[in-house]
Residue frames as qw, qx, qy, qz and C-alpha x, y, z in Angstrom:
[[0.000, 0.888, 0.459, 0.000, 0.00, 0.00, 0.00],
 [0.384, 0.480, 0.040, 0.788, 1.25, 3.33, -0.88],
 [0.316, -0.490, -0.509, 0.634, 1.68, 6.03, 1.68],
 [0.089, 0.645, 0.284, 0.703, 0.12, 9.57, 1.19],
 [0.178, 0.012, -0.434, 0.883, -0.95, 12.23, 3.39],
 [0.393, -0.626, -0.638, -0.214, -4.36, 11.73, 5.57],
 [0.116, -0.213, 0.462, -0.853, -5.73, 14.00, 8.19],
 [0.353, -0.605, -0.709, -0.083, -8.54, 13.66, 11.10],
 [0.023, -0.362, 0.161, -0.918, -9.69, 17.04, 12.05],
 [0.104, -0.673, -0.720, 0.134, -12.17, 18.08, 14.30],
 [0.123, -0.446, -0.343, -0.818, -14.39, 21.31, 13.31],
 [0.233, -0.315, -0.629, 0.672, -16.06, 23.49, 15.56],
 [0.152, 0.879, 0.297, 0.341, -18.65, 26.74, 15.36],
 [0.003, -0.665, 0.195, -0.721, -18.12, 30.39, 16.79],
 [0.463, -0.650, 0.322, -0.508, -19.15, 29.35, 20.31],
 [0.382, 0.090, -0.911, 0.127, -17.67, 25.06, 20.35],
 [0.568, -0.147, 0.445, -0.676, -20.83, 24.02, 21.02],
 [0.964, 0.233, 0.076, -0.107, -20.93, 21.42, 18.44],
 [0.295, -0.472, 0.763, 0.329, -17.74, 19.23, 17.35],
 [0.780, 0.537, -0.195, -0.254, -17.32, 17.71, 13.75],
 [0.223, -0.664, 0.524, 0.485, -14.95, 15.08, 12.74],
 [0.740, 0.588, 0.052, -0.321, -13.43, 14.31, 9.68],
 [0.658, -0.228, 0.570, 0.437, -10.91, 12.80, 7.41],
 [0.372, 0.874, -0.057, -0.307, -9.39, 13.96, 4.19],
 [0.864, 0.059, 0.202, 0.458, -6.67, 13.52, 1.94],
 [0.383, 0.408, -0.050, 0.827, -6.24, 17.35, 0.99],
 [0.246, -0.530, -0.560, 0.587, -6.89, 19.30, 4.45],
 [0.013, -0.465, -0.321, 0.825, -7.28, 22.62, 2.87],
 [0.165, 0.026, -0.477, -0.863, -9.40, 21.93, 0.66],
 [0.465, -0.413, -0.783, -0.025, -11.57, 20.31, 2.38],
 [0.156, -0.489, -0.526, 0.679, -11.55, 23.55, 5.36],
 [0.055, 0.185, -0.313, -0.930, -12.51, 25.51, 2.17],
 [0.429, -0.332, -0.551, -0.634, -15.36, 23.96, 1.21],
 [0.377, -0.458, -0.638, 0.491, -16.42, 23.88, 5.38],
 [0.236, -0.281, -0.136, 0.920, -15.74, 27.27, 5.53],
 [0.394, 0.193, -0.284, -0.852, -17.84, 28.59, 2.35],
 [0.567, 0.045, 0.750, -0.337, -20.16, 25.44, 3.17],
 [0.370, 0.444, -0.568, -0.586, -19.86, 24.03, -0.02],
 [0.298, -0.008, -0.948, -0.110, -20.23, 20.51, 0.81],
 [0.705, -0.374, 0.106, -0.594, -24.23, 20.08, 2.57],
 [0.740, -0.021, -0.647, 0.183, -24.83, 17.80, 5.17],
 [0.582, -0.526, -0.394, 0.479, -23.52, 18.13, 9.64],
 [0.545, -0.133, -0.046, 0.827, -20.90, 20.67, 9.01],
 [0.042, -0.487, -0.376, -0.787, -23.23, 22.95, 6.51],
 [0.442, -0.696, -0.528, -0.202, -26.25, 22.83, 9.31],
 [0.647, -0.612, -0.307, 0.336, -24.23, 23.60, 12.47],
 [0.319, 0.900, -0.159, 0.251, -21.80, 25.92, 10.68],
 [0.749, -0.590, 0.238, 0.184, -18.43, 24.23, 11.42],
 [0.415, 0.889, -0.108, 0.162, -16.21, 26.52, 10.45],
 [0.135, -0.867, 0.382, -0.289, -13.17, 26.50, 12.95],
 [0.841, 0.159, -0.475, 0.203, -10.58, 23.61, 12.45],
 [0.478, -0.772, 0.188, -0.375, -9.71, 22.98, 16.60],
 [0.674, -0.289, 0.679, -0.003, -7.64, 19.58, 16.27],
 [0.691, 0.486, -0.518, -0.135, -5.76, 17.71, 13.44],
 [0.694, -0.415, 0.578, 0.111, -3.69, 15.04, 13.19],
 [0.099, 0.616, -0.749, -0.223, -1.25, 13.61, 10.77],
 [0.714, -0.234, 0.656, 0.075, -0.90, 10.20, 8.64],
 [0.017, -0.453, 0.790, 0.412, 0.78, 8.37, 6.34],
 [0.024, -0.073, -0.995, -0.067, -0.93, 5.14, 6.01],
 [0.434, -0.205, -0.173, -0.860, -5.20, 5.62, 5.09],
 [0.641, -0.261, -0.720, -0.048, -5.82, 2.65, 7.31],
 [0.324, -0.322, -0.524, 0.719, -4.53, 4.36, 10.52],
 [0.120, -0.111, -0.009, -0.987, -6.50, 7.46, 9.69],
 [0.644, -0.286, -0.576, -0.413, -9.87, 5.66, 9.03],
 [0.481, -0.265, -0.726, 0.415, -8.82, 3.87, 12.58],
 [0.153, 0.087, -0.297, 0.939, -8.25, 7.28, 14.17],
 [0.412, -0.060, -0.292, -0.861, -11.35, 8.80, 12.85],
 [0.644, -0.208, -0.728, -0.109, -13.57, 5.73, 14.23],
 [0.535, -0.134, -0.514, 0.657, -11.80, 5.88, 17.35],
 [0.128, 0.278, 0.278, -0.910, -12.85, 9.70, 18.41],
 [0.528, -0.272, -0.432, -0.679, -16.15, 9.19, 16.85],
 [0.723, -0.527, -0.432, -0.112, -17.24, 6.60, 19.78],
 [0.244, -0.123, -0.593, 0.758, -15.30, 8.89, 22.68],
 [0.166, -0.748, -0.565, 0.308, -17.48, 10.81, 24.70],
 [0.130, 0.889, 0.145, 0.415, -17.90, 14.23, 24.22],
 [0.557, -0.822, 0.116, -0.017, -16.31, 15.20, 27.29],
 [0.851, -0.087, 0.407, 0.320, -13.24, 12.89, 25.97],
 [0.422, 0.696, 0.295, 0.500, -13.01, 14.79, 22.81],
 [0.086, -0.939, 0.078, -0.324, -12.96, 18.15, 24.53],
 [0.612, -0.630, 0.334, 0.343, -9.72, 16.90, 26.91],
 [0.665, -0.017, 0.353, 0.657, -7.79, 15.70, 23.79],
 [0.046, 0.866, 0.370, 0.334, -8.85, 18.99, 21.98],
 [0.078, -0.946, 0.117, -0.293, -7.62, 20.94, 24.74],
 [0.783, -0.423, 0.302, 0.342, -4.70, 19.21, 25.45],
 [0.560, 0.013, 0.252, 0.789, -2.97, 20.44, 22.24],
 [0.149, 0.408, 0.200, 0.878, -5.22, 23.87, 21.98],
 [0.197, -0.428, -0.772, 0.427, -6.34, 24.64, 25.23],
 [0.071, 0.352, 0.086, -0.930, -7.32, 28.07, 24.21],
 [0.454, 0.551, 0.696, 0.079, -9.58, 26.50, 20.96],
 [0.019, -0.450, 0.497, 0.742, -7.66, 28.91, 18.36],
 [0.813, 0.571, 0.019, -0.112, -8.68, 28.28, 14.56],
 [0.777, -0.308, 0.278, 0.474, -5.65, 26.22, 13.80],
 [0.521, 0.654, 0.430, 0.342, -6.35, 27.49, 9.98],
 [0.097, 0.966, 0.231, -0.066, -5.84, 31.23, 10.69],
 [0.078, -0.831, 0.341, 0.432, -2.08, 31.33, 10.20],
 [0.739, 0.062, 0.525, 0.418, -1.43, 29.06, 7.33],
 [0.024, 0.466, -0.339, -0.817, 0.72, 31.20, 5.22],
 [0.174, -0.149, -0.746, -0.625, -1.28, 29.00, 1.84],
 [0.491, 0.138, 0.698, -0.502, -4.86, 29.37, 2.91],
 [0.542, 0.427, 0.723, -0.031, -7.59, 27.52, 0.88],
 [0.200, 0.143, -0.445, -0.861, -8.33, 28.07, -3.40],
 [0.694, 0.361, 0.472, -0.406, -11.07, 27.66, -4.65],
 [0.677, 0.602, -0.328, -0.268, -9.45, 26.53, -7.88],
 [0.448, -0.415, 0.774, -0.166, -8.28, 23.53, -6.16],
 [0.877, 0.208, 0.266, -0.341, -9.53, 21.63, -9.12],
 [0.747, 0.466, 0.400, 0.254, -8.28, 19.52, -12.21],
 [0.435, 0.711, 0.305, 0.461, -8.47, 21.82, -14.60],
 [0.391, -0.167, -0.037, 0.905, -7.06, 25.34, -14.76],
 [0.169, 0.904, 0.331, -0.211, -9.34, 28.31, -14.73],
 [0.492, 0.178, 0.133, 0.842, -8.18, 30.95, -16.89],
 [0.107, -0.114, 0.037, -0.987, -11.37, 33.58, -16.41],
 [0.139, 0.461, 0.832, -0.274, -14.52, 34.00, -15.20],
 [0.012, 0.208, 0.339, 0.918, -17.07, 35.91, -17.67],
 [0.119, 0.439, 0.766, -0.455, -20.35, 37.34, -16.84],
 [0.421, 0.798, 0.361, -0.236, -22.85, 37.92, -19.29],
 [0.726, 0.570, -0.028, 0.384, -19.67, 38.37, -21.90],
 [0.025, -0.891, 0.260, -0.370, -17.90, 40.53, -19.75],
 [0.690, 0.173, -0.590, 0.382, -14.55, 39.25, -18.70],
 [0.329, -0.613, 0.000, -0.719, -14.29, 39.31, -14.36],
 [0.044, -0.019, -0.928, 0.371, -14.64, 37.72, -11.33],
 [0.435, -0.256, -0.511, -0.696, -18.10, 36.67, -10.94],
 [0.233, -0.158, 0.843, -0.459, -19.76, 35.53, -7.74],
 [0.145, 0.159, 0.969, -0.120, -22.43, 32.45, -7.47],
 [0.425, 0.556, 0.519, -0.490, -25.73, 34.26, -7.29],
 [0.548, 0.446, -0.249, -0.662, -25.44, 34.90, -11.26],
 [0.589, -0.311, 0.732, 0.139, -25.41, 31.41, -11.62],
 [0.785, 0.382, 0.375, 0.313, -26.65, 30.32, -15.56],
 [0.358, 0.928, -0.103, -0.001, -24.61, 33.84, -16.77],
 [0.401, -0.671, 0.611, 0.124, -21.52, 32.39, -15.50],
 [0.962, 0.202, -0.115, 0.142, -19.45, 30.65, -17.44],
 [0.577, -0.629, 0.460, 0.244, -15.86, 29.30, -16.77],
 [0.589, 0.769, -0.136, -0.206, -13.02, 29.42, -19.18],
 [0.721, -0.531, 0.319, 0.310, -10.78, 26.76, -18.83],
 [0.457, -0.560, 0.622, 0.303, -7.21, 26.54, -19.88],
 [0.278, -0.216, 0.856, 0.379, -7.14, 23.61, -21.99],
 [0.018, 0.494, 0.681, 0.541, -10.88, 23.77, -23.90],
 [0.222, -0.093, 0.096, -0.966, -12.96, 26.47, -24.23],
 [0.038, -0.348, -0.936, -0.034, -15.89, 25.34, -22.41],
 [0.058, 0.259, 0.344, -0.901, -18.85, 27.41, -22.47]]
């Protein structure tokens, strides 16, 4: 089995009243689409935005384990390991010098038009948007 790089996070809101975890293979993408609650579902509902606990692996069997493993602690259990490496419940996220793209994709964006006009465009125009990629003009 090949090794890569797995995380198991745990996600919080503004006041850590709820706890989230998860597992990933690319961590900041994955706090990006948390963050701008791209993905629906726990995280979207409760708004768990504030990455309070990570962890490191190599090997996607020991993550999976991990990730099991603090799913059936108590809550109370969770909140010792939690504040045992951030006792203060920081946003670990808030000084990575690379934070999250959203062009975290495949393909290569080259522009965003709206209504022909060349631009950054945001969601709410959504069928006037089109995306111009790189390698074929899709549109």
């Amino acid at each position: 089995m090949r090794n890569h790089d797995y995380w198991v996070y745990i996600l919080t809101n503004r006041h850590c009243t709820t706890l989230y975890i998860g597992i990933t293979n690319n961590i900041t993408r994955r706090l990006y689409w948390h963050r701008y609650r791209e993905l629906d579902g726990f995280a979207k509902r409760y708004h768990l935005t504030r990455l309070v606990w990570l962890e490191h692996f190599r090997n996607v069997n020991d993550a999976i384990a991990c990730e099991k493993k603090l799913k059936g602690w108590r809550r109370s259990r969770k909140i010792a390991l939690i504040e045992e490496m951030n006792p203060r419940w920081l946003d670990l996220s808030d000084d990575w010098e690379q934070q999250p793209k959203f062009y975290d994709r495949p393909w290569q964006v080259e522009e965003m038009v709206r209504d022909g006009k060349p631009g950054l465009a945001p969601k709410a125009f959504g069928a006037a948007l089109q995306l111009r990629f790189a390698q074929n003009d899709i549109g």
